[in-house]
C-alpha positions in Angstrom: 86.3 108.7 84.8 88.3 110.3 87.8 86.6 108.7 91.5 85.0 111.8 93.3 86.9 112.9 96.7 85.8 111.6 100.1 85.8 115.3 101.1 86.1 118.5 99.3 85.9 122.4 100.3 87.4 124.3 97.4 88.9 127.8 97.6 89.6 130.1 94.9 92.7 132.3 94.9 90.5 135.4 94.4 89.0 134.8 97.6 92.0 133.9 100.4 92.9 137.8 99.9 95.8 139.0 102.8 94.4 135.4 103.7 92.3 133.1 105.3 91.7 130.5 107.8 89.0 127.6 108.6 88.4 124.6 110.2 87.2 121.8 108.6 85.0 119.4 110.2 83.6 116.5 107.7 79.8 115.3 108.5 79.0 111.5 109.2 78.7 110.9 105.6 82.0 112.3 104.5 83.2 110.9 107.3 82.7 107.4 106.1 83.6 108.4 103.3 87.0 109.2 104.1 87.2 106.3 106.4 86.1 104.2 102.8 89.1 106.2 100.8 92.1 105.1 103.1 90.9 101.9 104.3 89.8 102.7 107.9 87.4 100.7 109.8 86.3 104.0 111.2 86.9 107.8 111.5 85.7 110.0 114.5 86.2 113.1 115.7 88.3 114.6 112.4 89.2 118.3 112.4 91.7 120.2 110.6 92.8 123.6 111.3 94.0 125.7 108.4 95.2 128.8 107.7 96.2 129.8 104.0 98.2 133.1 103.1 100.2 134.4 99.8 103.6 134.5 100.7 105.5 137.8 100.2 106.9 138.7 96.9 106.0 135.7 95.5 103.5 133.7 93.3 103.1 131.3 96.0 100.8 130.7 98.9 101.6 128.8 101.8 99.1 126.6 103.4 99.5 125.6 107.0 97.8 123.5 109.5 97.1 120.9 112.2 94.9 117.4 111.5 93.5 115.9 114.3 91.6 112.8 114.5 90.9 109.4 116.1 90.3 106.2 113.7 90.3 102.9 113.8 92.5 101.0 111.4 92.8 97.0 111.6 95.5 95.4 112.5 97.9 93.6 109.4 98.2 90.2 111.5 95.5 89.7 113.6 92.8 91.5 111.7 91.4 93.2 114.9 90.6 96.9 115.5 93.5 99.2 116.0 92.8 102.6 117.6 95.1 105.7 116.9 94.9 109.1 117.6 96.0 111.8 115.1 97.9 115.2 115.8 99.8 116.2 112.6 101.4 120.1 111.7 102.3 120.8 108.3 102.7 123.7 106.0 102.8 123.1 102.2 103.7 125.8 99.7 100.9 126.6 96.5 101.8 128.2 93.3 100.1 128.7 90.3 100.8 126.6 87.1 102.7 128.5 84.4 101.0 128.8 81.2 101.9 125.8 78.9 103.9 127.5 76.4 106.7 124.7 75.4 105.6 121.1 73.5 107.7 118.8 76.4 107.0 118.5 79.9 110.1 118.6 82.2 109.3 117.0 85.4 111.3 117.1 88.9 111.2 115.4 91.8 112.1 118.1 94.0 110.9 118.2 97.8 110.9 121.9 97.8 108.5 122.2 94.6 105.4 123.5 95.6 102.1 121.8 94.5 100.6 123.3 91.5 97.3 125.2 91.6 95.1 124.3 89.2 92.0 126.2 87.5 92.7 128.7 90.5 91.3 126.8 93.2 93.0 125.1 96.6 91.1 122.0 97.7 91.1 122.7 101.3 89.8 119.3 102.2 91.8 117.6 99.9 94.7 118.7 101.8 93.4 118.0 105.0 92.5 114.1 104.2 96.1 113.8 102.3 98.0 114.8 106.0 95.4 112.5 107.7 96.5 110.2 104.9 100.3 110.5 105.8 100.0 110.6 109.4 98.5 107.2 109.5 100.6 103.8 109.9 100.7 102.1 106.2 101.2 98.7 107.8 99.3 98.7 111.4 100.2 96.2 114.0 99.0 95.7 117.3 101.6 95.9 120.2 102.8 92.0 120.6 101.6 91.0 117.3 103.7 88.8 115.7 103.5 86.8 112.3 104.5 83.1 112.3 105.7 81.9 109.4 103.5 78.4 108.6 105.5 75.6 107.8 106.5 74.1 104.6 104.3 71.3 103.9 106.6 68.1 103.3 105.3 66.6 99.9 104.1 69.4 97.8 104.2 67.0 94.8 100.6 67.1 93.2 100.0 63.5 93.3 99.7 63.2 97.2 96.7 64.9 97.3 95.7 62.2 95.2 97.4 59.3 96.9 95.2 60.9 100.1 92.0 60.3 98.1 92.8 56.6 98.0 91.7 54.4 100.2 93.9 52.6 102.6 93.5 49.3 101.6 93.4 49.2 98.1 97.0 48.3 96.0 96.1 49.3 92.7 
């Protein structure tokens, strides 16, 4: 069972044309939806800015944009609310997936691959939550936060929590 996306708007090839652009703005549901997905304590004001063309004498598309937002992550060490504002650019190049034809699948880990299209649609919103995704800090941390390693308790044998069960004046 694949989990549904916090926030979808779907375009099919046959309609970007010479291309196309839009700007996504996610409702209060999807909002917390998204805000759910990456572990957010909340999500306001998300907009992304897109524009998607087919590149010239090429297969390929290239999708462009800018992801704004202000969330509220919480802090790894002090659990508290963390602000941060979002401003991200990027540009991601789409092709179409070649018919399977051969019984092995050669994969590469190539950072100039471009993602693969599949059943002839680009998941606009998918793409916009994925930079959102990427812009934000994986472990967040307030400005002077600072973890103190407890100390190491002295007898970690498990008989003194027993021999603190006993009472004091008993030798037996």
């Amino acid at each position: 069972m694949t989990t549904p996306l916090p926030f979808s708007d779907p375009v099919r090839i046959n309609q970007i044309g010479a291309g196309l652009e839009r700007t996504l703005t996610p409702d209060a549901e999807a909002s917390r939806r998204i805000a759910r997905a990456l572990d957010l304590q909340a999500l306001d004001g998300f907009t992304a800015d897109l524009s998607l063309a087919p590149t010239p004498s090429t297969r390929e598309w290239t999708l462009k944009g800018r992801v704004r937002a202000h969330a509220v992550q919480t802090c790894g060490i002090t659990l508290e609310p963390l602000p941060v504002d979002v401003d991200r650019r990027f540009s991601i190049q789409l092709a179409e997936a070649a018919p399977e034809q051969a019984d092995e699948i050669e994969v590469t880990l190539d950072e100039d691959d471009a993602d693969l299209i599949e059943d002839g649609k680009i998941d606009l919103g998918q793409y916009a939550v994925e930079q959102l995704s990427l812009a934000l800090d994986p472990f967040p941390r307030k400005p002077g936060a600072s973890f103190v390693q407890p100390d190491e308790p002295t007898e970690i044998s498990p008989f003194a929590a027993l021999k603190a069960l006993k009472p004091r004046g008993d030798e037996g």
